[in-house]
Every structure is written in structure tokens, then in C-alpha cells.
C-alpha positions as CSV (number, residue, x, y, z in Angstrom):
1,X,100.1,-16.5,-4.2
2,X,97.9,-15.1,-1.3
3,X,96.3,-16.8,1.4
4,X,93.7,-16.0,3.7
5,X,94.2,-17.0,7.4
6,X,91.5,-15.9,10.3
7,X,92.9,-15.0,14.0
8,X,90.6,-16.1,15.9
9,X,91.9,-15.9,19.0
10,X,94.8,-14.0,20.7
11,X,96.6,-16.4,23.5
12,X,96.8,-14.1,26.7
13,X,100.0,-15.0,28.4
14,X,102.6,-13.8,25.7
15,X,100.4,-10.6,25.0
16,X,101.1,-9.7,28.7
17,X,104.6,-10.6,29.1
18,X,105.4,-8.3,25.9
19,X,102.9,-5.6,26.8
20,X,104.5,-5.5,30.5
21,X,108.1,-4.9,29.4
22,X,107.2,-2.7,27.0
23,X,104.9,-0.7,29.4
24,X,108.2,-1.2,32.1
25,X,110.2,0.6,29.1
26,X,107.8,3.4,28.5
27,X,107.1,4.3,31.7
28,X,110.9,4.7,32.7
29,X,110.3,7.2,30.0
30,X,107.7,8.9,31.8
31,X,109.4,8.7,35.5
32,X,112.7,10.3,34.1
33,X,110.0,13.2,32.3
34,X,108.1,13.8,35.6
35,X,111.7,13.6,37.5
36,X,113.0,16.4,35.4
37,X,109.4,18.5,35.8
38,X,109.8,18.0,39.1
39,X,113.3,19.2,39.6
40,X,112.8,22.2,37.9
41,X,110.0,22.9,39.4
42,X,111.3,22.0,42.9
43,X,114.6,24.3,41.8
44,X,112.5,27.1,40.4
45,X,110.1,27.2,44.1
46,X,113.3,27.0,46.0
47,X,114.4,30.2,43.9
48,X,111.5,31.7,45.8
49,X,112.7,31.3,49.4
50,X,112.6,34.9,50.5
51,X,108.9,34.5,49.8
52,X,108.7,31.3,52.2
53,X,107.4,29.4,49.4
54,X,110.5,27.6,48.9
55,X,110.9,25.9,52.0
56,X,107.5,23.8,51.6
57,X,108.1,22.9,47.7
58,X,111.9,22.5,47.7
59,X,112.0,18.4,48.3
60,X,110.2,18.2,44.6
61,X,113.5,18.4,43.3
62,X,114.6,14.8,44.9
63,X,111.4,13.6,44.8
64,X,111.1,13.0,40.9
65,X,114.1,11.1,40.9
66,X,112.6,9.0,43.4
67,X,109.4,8.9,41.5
68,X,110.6,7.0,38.5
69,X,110.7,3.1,39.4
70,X,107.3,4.1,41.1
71,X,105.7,5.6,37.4
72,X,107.4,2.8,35.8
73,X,106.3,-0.3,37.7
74,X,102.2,1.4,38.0
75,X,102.6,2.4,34.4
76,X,102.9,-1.1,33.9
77,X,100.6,-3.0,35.5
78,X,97.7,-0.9,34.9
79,X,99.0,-1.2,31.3
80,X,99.1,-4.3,31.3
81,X,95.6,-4.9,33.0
82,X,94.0,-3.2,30.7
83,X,95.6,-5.3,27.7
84,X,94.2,-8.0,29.3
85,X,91.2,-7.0,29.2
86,X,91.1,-5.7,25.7
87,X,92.7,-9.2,24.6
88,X,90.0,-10.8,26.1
89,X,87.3,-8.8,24.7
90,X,88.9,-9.8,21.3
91,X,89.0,-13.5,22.6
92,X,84.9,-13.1,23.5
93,X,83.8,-11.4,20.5
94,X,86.1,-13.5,17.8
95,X,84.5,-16.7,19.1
96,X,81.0,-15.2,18.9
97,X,81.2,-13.3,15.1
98,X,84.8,-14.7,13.8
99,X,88.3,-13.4,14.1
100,X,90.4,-11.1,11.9
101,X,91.3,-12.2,8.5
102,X,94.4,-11.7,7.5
103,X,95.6,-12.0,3.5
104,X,99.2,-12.8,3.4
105,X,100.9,-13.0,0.4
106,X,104.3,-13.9,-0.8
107,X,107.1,-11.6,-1.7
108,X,111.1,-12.3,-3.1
109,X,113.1,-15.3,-4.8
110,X,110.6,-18.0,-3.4
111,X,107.0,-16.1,-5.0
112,X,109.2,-15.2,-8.6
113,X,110.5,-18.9,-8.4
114,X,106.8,-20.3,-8.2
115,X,105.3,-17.8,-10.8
116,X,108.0,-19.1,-13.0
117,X,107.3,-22.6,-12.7
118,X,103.9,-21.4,-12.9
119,X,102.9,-23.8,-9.8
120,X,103.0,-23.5,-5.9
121,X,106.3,-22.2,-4.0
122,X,108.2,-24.8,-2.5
123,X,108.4,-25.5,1.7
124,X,105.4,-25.7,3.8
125,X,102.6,-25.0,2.8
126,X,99.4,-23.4,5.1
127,X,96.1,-24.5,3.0
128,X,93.7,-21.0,2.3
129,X,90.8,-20.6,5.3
130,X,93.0,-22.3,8.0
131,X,92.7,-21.0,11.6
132,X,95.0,-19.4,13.5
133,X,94.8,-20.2,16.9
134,X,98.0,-18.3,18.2
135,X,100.9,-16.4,17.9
């Protein structure tokens, strides 16, 4: 049995609690990348000292490691501005033309148990064309 549910609208605050942690998450990720670029680029300038190039672009190596709670925490807050934005965009344009619809249908013991007894599954039951307001 299938059932067709429409999203009409996306509440805000849990979108941007997720998409901050897992912006926080990925842009550790990013820091510890541009901290090993860094390093080896810091290591491989320092390799050219004789040339007195070394000397200005050695601190790169300790300044990637530095670098990575700073990527992180602007990773995810201009992440997670612009999922607000986009969420509300959604939020604007479902209430104007209509949301998402989603079909959801039934899988395992409790959809073979209600196409045996040829009627409805058993538990609660969401009634086809309801709205989902929500998460």
C-alpha cells in the first residue's frame, strides 16, 4: 500500500542545527587538508633558504595547523547561512505552488501481513494527501 504525502514546508531550526555540525565535521576535514598543504609547502620553501626565500614562507608550516578551527568554524557558518537561505526559498515557493510529494510505500512482515489479509496493515495509519508540515 502507497501513500502520497506533500512537504510543504521545511521547519528551519533543526535544518540548521544538523547542517551546522555537519558543516563543523567537514570543514575540520578541510582545516587538517589546508594544514598538511601548508606544511609541505612551508617545509618545501624553507628547503630553499640559501635562496632567501625560505625565511619569508617558512611559518606556513605552523600556520596550517593553526588554520584548522578557523576553516572549520567559517566553513560552518557560511554553510549554514546559506542553508538557511535555500530552506527558506523552499519554505516561499512551497506555500506559493505546493510542496514536494512524496509516495511512500510499505515494505517487510507488516505490508505481506496486510496483502494477505487482503485489507489495510495494522498500527497507525496516515490518510493519502495529508500534509506534512515538518520533520
Amino acid at each position: 500500500m502507497s501513500q502520497t504525502l506533500v512537504l510543504k514546508k521545511i521547519p528551519l531550526w533543526p535544518v540548521l542545527k544538523i547542517s551546522f555540525v555537519t558543516f563543523i565535521i567537514i570543514g575540520v576535514f578541510i582545516g587538517v587538508f589546508y594544514a598538511i598543504m601548508l606544511s609541505a609547502w612551508g617545509a618545501l620553501m624553507s628547503s630553499f633558504a640559501e635562496a632567501g626565500l625560505g625565511d619569508q614562507l617558512g611559518p606556513l608550516r605552523g600556520l596550517g595547523f593553526v588554520l584548522i578551527p578557523v576553516v572549520a568554524i567559517l566553513y560552518a557558518v557560511f554553510g549554514t547561512i546559506v542553508v538557511a537561505i535555500w530552506t527558506l526559498v523552499y519554505n516561499l515557493i512551497a506555500a506559493v505552488v505546493g510542496g514536494v510529494e512524496l509516495v511512500l510505500e510499505e515494505s517487510g512482515e507488516r505490508a505481506a501481513a496486510a496483502r494477505r489479509q487482503g485489507g489495510e496493515s495494522q498500527g497507525p495509519h496516515v490518510p493519502p494527501e495529508k500534509t506534512i508540515s515538518g520533520f
